[in-house]
C-alpha positions as CSV (number, residue, x, y, z in Angstrom):
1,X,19.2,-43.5,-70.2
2,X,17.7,-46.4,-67.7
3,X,20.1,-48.5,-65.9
4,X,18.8,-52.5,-66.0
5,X,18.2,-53.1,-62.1
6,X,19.9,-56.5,-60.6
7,X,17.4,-58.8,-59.2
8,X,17.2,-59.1,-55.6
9,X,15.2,-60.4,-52.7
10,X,14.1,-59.7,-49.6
11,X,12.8,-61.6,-46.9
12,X,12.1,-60.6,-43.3
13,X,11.4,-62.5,-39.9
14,X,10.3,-61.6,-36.5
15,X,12.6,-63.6,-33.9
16,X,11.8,-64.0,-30.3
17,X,14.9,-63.5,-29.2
18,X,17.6,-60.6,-27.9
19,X,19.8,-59.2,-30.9
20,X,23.1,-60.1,-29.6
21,X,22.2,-63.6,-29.5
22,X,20.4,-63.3,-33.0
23,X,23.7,-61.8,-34.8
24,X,26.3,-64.0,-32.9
25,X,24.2,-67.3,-34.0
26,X,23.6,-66.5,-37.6
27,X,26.4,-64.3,-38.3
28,X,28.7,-67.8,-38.5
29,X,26.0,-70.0,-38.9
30,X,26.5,-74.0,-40.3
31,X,25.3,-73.1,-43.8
32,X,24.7,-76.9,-43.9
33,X,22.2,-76.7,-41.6
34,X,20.5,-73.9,-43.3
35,X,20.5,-74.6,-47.3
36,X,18.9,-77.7,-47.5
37,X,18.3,-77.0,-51.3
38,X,15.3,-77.5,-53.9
39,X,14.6,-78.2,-57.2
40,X,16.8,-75.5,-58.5
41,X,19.9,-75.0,-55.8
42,X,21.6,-77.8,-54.5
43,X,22.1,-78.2,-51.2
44,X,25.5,-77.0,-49.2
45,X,27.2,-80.0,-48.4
46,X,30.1,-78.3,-47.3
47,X,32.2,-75.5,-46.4
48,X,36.2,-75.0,-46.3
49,X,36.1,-72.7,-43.1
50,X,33.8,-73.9,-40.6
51,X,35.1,-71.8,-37.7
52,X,35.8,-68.4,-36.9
53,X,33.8,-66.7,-40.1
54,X,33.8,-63.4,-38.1
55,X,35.9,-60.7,-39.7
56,X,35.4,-58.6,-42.8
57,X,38.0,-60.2,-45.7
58,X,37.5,-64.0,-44.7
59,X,37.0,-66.2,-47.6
60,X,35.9,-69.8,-48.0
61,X,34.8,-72.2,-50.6
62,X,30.9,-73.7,-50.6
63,X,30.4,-76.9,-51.7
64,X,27.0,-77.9,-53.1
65,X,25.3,-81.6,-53.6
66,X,26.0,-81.2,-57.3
67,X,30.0,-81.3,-57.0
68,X,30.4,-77.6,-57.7
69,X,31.2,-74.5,-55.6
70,X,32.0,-71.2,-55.4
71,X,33.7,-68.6,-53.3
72,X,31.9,-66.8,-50.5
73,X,34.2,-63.5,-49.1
74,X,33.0,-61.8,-46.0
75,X,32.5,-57.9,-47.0
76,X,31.3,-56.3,-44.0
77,X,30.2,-57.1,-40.4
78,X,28.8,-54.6,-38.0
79,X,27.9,-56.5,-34.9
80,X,24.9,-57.2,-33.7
81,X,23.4,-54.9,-36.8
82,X,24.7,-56.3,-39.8
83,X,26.6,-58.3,-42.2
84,X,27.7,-58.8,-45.5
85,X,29.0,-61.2,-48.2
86,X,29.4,-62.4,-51.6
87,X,29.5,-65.4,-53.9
88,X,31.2,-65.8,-56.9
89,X,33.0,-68.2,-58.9
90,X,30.7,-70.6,-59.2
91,X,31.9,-73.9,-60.5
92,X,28.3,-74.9,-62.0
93,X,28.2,-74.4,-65.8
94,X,24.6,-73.0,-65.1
95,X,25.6,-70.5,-62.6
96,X,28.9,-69.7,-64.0
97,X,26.8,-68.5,-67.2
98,X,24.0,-66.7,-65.4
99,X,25.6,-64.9,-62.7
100,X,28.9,-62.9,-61.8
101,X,28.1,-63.0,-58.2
102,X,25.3,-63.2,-55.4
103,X,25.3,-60.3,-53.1
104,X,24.1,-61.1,-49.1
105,X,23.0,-58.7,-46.6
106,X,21.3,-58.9,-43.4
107,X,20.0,-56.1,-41.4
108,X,18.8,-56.7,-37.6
109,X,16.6,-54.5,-35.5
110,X,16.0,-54.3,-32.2
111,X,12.4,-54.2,-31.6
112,X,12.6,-54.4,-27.4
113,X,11.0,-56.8,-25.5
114,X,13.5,-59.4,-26.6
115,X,12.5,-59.2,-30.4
116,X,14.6,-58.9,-33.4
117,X,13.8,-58.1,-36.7
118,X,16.2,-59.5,-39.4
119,X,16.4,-58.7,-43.2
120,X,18.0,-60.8,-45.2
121,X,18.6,-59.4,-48.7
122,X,20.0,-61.6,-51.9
123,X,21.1,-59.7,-55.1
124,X,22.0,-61.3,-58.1
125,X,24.5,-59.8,-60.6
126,X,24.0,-61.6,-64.3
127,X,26.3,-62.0,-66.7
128,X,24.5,-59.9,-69.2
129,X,20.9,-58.7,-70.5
130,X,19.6,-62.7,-71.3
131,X,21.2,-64.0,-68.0
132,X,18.9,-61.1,-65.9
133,X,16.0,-62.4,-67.6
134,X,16.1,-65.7,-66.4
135,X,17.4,-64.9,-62.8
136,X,14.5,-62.6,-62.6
137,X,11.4,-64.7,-63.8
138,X,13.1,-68.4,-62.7
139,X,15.9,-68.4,-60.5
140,X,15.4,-65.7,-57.6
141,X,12.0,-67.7,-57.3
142,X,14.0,-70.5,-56.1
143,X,16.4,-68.3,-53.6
144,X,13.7,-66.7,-52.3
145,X,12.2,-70.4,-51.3
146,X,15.6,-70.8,-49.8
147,X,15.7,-67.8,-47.8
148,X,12.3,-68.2,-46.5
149,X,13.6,-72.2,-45.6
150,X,17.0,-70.8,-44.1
151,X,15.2,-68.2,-41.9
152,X,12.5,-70.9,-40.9
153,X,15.0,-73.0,-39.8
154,X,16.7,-70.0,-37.9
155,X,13.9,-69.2,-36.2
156,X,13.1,-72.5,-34.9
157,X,17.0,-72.8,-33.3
158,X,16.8,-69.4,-31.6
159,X,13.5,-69.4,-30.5
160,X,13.6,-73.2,-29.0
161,X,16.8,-72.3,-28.0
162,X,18.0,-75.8,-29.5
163,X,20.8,-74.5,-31.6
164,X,22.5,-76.1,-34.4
165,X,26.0,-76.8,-33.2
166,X,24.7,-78.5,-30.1
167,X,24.5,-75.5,-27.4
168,X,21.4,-74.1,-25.4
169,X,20.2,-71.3,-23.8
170,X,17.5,-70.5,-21.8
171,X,14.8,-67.2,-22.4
172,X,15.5,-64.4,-20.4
């Protein structure tokens, strides 16, 4: 018997900058800042905790540039190696028919020399054997644009050490 495989996505970066300060930014990162959207996923607008998203168990509701949401939970946080969450819930008629949940998980290595190496994994669990199909050949296509856009944006903060929420640091 063969078990039907949920889809998922990896993406990975190279960041020029010490792990601690690589986990402790995007651990509780704006997720406004970072899901712009496309032409498939909305855009975050919003989220109902903004503060704080730190300990395994937190919950919080996204809000997306379409008027739905859905509910993120925090599963697991290791710091500074990794994190990770779910979504599910989702408001969206098209969502709410194609997925049960999105599954999150970032991984972060310290290379030395001030270099991290960050895996961000996204899993989709569909709502049944139709559902897969389409997250598989259409809609991971589109999250894995958005995870490449979220980590570019990343990048930029940490190495330019311009961050998001208005702080700077300086490069050892």
């Amino acid at each position: 018997m063969t078990t039907q495989q949920n889809p998922e996505i990896t993406v990975v970066v190279i960041i020029d900058s010490p792990i601690d300060q690589a986990f402790n930014y995007i651990a509780p990162v704006n997720l406004v800042h970072i899901f712009r959207g496309n032409a498939i996923i909305p855009a975050i607008i919003d989220t109902s905790v903004k503060q704080g998203w730190n300990k395994a168990g937190l919950r919080r509701t996204v809000y997306f540039a379409d008027g739905s949401t859905s509910q993120e939970s925090l599963l697991t946080i290791n710091a500074p190696m990794s994190f990770s969450y779910k979504n599910e819930h989702f408001t969206s008629k098209v969502l709410s028919a194609l997925l049960k949940r999105l599954e999150g998980a970032w991984l972060f290595t310290d290379l030395g020399d001030n270099k991290t190496k960050i895996e961000w994994t996204y899993r989709a669990v569909p709502t049944n054997f139709f559902a897969r199909m389409f997250v598989k050949l259409v809609l991971m296509k589109a999250v894995h644009a958005m995870l490449k856009d979220a980590l570019a944006i990343i990048k930029n903060d940490l190495e330019s050490g311009q961050l998001e929420n208005g702080t700077t640091w300086k490069q050892n």
